[in-house]
LUMSEPA-220958 format. One line per 5 residues: number of its first residue (from 0); their letters; for each residue x, y, z of N, C-alpha, C. Coordinates in steps of 0.1 Angstrom, whole numbers, plus 5000, padded with zeros to 4 digits. Example, Ala and Ser with C-alpha at 12.3 -4.5 7.8 and 13.67 -1.06 7.14 Angstrom:
0 = AS = 5132:4943:5078:5123:4955:5078:5132:4967:5078; 5128:4978:5071:5137:4989:5071:5129:5000:5079
END
This chain:
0 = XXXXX = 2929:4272:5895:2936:4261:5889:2948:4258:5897; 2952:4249:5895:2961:4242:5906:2975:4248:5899; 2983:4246:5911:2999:4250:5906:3003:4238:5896; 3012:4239:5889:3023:4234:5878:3035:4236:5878; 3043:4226:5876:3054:4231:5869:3056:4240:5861
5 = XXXXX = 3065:4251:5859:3068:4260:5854:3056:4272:5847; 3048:4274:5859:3034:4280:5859:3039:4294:5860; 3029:4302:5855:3036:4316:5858:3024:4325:5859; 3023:4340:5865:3014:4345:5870:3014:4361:5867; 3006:4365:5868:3010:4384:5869:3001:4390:5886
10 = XXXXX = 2999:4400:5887:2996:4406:5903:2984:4410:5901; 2973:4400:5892:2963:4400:5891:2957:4382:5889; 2964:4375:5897:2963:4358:5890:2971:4351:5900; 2968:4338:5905:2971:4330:5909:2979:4332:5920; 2992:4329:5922:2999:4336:5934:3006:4348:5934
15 = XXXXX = 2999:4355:5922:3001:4371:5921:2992:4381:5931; 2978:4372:5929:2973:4381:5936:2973:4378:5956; 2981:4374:5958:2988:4373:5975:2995:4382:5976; 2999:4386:5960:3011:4403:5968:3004:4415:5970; 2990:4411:5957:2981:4425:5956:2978:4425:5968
20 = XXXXX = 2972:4415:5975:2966:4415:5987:2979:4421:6001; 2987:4415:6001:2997:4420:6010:2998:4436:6015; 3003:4442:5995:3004:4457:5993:2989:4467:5997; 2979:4458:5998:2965:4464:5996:2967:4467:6014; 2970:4454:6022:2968:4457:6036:2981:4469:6038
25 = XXXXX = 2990:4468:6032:3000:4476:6037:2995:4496:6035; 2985:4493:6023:2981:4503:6019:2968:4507:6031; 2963:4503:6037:2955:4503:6048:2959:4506:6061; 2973:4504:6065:2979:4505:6075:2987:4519:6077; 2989:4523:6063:2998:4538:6063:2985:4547:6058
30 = XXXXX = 2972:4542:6065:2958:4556:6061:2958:4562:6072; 2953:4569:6072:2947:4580:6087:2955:4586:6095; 2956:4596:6108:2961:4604:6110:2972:4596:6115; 2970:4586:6122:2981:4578:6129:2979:4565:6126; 2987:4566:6112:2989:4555:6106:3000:4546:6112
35 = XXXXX = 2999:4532:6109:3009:4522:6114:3020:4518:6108; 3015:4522:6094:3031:4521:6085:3032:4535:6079; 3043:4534:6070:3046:4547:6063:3048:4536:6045; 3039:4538:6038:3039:4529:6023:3030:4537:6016; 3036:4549:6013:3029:4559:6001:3026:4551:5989
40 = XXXXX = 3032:4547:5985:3034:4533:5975:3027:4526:5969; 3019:4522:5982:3010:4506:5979:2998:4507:5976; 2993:4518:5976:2978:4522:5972:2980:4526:5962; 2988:4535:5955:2987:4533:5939:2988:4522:5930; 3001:4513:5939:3002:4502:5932:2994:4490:5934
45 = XXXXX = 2985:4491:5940:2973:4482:5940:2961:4491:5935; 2963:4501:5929:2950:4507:5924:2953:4500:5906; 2967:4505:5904:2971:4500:5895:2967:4486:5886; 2971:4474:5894:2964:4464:5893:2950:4463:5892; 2942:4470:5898:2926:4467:5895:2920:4457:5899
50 = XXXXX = 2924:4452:5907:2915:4441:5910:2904:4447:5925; 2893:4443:5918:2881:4452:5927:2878:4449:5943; 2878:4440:5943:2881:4438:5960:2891:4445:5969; 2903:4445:5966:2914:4449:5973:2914:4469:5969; 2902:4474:5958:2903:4490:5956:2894:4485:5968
55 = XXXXX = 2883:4483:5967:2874:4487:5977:2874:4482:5986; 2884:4474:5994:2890:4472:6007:2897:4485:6016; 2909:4488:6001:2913:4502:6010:2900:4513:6008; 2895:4515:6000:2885:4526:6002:2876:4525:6015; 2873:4512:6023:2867:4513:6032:2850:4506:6030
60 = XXXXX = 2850:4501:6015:2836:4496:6009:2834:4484:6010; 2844:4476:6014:2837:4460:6020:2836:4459:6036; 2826:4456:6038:2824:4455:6054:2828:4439:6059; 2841:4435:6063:2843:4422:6069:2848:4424:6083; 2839:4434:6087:2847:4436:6105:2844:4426:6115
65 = XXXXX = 2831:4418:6110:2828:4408:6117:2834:4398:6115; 2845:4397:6106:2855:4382:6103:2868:4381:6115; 2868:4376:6125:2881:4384:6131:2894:4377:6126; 2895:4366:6112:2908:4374:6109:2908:4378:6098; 2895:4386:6091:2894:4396:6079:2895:4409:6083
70 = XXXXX = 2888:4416:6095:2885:4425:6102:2897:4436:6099; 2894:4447:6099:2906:4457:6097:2914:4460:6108; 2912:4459:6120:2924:4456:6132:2932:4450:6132; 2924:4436:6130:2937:4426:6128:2944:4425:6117; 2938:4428:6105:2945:4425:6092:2960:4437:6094
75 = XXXXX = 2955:4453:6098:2966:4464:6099:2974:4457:6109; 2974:4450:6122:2978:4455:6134:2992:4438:6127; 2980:4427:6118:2990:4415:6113:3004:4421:6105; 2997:4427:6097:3007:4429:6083:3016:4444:6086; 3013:4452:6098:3022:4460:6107:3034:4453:6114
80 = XXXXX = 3028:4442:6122:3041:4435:6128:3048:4429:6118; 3045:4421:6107:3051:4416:6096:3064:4427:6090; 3060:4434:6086:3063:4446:6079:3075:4453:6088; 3071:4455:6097:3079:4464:6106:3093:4450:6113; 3090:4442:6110:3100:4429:6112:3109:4432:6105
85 = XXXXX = 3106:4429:6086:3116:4428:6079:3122:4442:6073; 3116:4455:6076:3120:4465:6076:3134:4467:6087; 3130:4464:6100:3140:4465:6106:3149:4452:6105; 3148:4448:6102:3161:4440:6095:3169:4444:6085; 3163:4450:6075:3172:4455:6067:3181:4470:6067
90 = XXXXX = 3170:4476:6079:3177:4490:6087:3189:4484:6093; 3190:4470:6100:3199:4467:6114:3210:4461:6102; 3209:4456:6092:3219:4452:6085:3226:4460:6078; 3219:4470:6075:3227:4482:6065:3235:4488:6078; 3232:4490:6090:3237:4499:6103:3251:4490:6105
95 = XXXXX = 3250:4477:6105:3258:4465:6107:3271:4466:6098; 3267:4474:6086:3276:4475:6071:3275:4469:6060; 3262:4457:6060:3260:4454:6046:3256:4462:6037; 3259:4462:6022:3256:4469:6014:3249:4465:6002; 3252:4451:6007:3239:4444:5992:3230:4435:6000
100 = XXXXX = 3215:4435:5993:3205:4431:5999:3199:4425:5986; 3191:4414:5984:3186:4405:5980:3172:4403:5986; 3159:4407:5978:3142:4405:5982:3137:4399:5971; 3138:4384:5977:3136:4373:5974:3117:4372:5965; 3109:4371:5958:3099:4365:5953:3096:4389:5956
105 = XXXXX = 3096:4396:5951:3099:4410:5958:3079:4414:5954; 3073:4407:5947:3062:4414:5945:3063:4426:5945; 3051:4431:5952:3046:4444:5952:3056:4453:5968; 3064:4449:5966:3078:4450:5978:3077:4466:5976; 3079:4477:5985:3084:4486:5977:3097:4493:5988
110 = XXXXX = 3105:4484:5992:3115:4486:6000:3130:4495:6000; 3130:4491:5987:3139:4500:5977:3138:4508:5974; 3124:4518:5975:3123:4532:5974:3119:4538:5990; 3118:4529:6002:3112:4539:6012:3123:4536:6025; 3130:4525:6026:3139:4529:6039:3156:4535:6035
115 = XXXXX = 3156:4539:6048:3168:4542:6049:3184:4540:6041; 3185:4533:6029:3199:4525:6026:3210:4532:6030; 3217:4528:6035:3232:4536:6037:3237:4540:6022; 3245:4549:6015:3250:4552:6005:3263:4540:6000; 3261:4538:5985:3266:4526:5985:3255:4515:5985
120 = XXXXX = 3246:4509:5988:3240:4497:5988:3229:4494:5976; 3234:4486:5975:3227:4479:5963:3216:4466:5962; 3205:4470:5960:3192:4466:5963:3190:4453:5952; 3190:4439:5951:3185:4430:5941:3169:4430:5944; 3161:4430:5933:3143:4425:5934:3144:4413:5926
125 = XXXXX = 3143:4401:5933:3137:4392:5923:3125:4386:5915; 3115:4385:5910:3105:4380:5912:3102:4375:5896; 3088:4367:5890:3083:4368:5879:3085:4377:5867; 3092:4375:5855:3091:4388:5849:3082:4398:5846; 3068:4391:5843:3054:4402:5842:3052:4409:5857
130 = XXXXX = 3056:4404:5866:3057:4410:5880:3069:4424:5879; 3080:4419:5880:3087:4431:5876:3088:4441:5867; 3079:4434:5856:3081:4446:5843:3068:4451:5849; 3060:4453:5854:3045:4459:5859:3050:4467:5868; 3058:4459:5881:3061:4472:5892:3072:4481:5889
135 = XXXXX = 3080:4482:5878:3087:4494:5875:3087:4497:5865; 3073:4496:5858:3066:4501:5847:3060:4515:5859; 3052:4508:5866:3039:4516:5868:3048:4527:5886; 3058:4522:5891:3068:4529:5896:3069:4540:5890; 3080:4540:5876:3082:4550:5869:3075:4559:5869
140 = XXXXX = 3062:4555:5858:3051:4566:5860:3044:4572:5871; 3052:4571:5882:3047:4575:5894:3058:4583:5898; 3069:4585:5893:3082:4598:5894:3084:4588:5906; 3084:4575:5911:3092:4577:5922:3108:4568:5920; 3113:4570:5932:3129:4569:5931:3133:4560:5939
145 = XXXXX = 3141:4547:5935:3149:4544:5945:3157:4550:5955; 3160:4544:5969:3165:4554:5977:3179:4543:5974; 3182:4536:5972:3192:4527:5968:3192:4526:5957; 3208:4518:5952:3210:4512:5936:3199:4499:5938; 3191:4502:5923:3181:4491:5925:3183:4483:5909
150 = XXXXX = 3185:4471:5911:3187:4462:5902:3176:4451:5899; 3173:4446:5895:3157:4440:5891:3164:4428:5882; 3153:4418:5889:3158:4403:5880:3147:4393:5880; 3143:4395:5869:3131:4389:5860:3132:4373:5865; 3129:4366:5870:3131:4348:5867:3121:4342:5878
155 = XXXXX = 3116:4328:5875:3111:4324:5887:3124:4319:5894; 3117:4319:5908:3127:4310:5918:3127:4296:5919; 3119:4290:5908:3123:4279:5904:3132:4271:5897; 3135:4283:5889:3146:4279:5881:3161:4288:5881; 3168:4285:5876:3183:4290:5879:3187:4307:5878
160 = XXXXX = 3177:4309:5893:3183:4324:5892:3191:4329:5900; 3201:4317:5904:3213:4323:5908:3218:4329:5902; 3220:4321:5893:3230:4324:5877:3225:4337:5872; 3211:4338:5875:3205:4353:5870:3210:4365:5877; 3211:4363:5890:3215:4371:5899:3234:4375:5897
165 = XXXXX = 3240:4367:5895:3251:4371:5895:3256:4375:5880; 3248:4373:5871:3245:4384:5858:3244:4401:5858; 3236:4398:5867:3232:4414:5874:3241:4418:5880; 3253:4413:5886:3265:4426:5892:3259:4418:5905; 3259:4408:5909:3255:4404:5924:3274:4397:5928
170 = XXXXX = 3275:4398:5942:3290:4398:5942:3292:4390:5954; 3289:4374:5953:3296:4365:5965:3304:4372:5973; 3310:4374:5972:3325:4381:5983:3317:4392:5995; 3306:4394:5990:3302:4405:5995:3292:4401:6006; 3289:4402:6021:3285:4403:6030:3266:4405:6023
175 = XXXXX = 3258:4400:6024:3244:4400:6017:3232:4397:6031; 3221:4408:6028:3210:4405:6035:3200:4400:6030; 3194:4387:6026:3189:4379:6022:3168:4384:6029; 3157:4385:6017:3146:4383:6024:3143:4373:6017; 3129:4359:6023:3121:4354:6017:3111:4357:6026
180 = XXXXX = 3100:4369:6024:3087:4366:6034:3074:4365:6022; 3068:4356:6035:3054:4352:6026:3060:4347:6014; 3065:4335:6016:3074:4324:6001:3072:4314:6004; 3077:4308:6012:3073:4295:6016:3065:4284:6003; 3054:4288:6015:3038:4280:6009:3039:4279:5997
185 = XXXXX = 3043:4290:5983:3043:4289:5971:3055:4280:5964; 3063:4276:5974:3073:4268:5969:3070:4249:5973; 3072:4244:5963:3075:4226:5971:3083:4226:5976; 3082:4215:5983:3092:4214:5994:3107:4214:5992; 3110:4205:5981:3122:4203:5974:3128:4217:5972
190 = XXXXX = 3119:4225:5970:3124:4242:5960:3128:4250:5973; 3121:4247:5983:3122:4254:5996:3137:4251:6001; 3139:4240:6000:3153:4232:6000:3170:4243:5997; 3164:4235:5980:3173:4241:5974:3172:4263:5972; 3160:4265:5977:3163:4281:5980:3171:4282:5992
195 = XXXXX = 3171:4274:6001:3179:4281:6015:3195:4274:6007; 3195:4267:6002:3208:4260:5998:3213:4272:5986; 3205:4273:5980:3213:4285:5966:3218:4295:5979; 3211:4304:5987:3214:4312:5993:3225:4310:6006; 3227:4300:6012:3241:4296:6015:3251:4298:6005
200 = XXXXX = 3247:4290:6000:3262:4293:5986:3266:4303:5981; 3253:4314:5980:3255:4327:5974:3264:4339:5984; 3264:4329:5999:3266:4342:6011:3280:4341:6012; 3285:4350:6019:3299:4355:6025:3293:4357:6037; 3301:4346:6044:3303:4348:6062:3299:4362:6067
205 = XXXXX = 3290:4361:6070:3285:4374:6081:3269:4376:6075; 3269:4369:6061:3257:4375:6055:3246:4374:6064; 3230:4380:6060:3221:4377:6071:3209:4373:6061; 3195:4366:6070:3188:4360:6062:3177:4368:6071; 3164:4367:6064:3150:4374:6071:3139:4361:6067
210 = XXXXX = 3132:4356:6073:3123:4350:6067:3111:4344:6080; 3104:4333:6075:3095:4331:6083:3095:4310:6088; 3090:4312:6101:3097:4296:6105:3079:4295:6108; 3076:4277:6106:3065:4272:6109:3068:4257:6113; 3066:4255:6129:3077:4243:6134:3066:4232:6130
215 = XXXXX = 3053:4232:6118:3051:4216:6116:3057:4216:6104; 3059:4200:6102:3064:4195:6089:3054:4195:6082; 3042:4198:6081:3031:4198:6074:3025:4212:6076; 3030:4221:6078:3019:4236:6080:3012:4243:6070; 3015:4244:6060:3007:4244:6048:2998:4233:6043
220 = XXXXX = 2984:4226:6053:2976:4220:6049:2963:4221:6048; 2954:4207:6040:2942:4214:6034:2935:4223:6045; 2931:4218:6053:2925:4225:6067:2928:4237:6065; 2943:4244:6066:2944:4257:6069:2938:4266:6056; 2948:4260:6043:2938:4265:6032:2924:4266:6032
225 = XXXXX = 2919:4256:6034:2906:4260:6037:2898:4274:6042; 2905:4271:6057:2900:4281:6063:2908:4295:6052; 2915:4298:6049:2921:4309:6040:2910:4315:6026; 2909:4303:6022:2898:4296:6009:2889:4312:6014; 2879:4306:6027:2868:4311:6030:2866:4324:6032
230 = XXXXX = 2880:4329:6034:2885:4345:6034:2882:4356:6025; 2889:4346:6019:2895:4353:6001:2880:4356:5996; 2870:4341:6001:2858:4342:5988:2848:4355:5997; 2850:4360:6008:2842:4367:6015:2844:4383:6008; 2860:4383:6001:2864:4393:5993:2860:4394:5982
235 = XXXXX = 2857:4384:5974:2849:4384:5966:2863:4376:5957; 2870:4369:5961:2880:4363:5954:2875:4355:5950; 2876:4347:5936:2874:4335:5934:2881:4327:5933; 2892:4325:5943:2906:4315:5942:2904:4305:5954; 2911:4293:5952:2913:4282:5961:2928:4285:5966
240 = XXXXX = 2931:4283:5979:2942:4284:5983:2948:4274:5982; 2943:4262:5983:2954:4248:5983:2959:4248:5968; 2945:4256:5959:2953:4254:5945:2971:4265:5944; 2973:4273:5955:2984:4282:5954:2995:4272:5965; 2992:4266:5974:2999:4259:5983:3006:4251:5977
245 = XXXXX = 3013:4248:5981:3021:4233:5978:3022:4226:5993; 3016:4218:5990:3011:4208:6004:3021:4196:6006; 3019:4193:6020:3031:4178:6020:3042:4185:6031; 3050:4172:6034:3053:4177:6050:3066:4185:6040; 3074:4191:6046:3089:4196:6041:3099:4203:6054
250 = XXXXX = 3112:4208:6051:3119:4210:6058:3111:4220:6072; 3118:4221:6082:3113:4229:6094:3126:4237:6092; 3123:4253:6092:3130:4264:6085:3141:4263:6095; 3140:4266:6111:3153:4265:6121:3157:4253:6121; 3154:4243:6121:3166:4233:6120:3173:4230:6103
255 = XXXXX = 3167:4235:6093:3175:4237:6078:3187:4243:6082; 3185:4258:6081:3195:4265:6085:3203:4265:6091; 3199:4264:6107:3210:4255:6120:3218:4247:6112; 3212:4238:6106:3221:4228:6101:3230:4232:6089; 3229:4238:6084:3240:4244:6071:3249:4253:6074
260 = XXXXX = 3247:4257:6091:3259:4269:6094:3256:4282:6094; 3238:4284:6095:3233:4300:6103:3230:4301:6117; 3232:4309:6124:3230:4309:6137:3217:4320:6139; 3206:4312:6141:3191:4311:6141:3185:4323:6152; 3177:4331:6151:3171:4335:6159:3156:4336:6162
265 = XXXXX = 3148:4330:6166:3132:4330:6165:3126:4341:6170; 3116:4351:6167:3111:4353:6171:3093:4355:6168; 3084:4351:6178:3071:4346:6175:3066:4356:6176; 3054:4347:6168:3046:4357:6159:3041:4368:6170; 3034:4359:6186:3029:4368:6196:3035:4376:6202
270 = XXXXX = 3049:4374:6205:3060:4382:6213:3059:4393:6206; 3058:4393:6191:3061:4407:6180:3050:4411:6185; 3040:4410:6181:3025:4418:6183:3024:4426:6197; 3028:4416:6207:3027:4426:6223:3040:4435:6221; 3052:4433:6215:3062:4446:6216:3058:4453:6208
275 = XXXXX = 3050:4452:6200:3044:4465:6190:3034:4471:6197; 3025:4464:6209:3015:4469:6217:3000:4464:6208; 2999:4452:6204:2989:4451:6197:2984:4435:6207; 2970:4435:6210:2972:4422:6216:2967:4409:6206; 2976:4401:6209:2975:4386:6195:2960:4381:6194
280 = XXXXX = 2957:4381:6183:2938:4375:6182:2943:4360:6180; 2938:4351:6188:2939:4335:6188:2935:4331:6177; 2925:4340:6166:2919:4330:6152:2933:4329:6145; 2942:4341:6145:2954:4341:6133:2963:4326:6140; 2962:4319:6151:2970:4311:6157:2963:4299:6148
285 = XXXXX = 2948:4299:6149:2945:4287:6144:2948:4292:6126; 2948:4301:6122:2946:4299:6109:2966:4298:6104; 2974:4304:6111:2986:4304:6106:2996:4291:6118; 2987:4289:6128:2998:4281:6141:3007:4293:6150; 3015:4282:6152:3024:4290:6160:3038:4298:6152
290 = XXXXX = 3040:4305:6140:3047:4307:6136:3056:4321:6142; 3070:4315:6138:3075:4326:6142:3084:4336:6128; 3092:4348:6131:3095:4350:6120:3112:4352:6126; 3120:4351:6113:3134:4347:6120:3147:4352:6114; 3155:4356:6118:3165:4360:6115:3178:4352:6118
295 = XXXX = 3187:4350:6109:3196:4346:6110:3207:4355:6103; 3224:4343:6104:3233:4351:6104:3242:4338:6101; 3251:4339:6087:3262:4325:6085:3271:4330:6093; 3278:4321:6098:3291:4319:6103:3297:4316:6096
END
């Protein structure tokens, strides 16, 4: 079904299940003796969910090795460099002296219980409320712990959750590390707008942002859905990805920011994969472009 205004989802449905999928590869990546992540986490919480493809993905029961960008190499070696990005971003900012951090659209995130926080820091999760009441529903019953103060805020990012956020003890004055990964696409363009705009307004000089840059004005289009489409249904998904996209040209992420007063840092998607020692598969170029992922910092 196609997106709507004021549509809403759980992590079994529409653009819920992009996080099951996310947490399921993360769950994949922290298997075996020399695993690539460390996400005790993500395999319960995508067992939790139920959705049959993504159990018997991590179990090892769908055979898509011959997809090369379904393939288990690439999917661990993609969602390793991803991951290990905005982890160390939020390590370098806590090191830096921030103490409040902000994870934006937070899905099946589970950030807040596995890195490092400095003592003192205070963790925001934003996301859908059936989203959040599910992952620290089914957290709880799993004894596990925040390693930070973790605050949780039910709302879409469509609608006014700044105002939600500073409900919750969120403190302008305060120096903030901002994520949006894997958001984008799920937002119009207008919304994508006004999120990098709420989050200026929200920051105190020095704050930092984490997110992901794609230099066309059109990168979320039918073609690439498509190709995505084809992925999903090999999983046995029965979802349309342009029905989750929001299509049409919209802002280019470094020159938004540039322009409102962050001082931009790119770094692509390839450069990450060879410092991680993984060499870049050309399908993910055609299926994602040339994207980079990016860090910034207000002045």
């Amino acid at each position: 079904m196609a997106r709507i205004d004021n549509d809403t989802w759980d992590l079994a449905s529409s653009v819920g299940v992009t996080a099951t999928m996310v947490a399921a590869s993360r769950a994949i990546a922290s298997q075996g003796p020399d695993p690539l992540l460390d996400d005790p986490l993500a395999d319960p919480l995508v067992r939790a969910v139920g959705l049959e493809p993504f159990v018997r993905l991590i179990d090892g029961e769908l055979d898509v090795d011959d997809d090369p960008l379904m393939n288990r190499k690439t999917r661990t070696e993609r969602i390793t460099v991803r991951t290990r990005f905005f982890d160390d971003f939020f390590v370098s900012a806590g090191e830096a002296g921030l103490r409040q951090a902000v994870i934006l659209a937070s899905g099946l995130d589970t950030r807040a219980y596995r890195l490092p926080w400095p003592a003192g820091t205070v963790v925001y999760e934003i996301d859908q409320p059936g989203v959040i009441e599910f992952k620290t529903r089914t957290l709880a019953d799993l004894d596990a712990t925040p390693a930070a103060e973790l605050r949780v805020v039910g709302i879409d990012l469509r609608d006014d959750w700044p105002t939600a956020l500073r409900q919750s003890g969120f403190d302008v004055n305060q120096q903030t590390a901002w994520s949006a990964e894997g958001l984008l696409p799920y937002l119009p363009p207008e919304a994508q707008d006004r999120l990098f705009d709420h989050i200026t307004t929200l920051s105190a000089p020095g704050s930092r942002l984490a997110t992901e840059h794609f230099p066309e004005r059109n990168a979320f289009s039918d073609k690439r859905a498509q190709r995505l489409t084809e992925q999903w249904h090999r999983l046995g998904l029965d979802l349309d990805v342009s029905d989750l996209f929001y299509l049409g040209e919209r802002s280019v992420v470094m020159e938004y920011l540039t322009s409102h007063g962050w001082q931009v840092t790119a770094y692509p998607a390839r450069e990450l994969h060879e410092r991680n020692g993984f060499e870049f598969p050309e399908d993910v170029l055609a299926a994602f472009g040339e994207m980079s992922y990016v860090s910034a910092e207000l002045r």
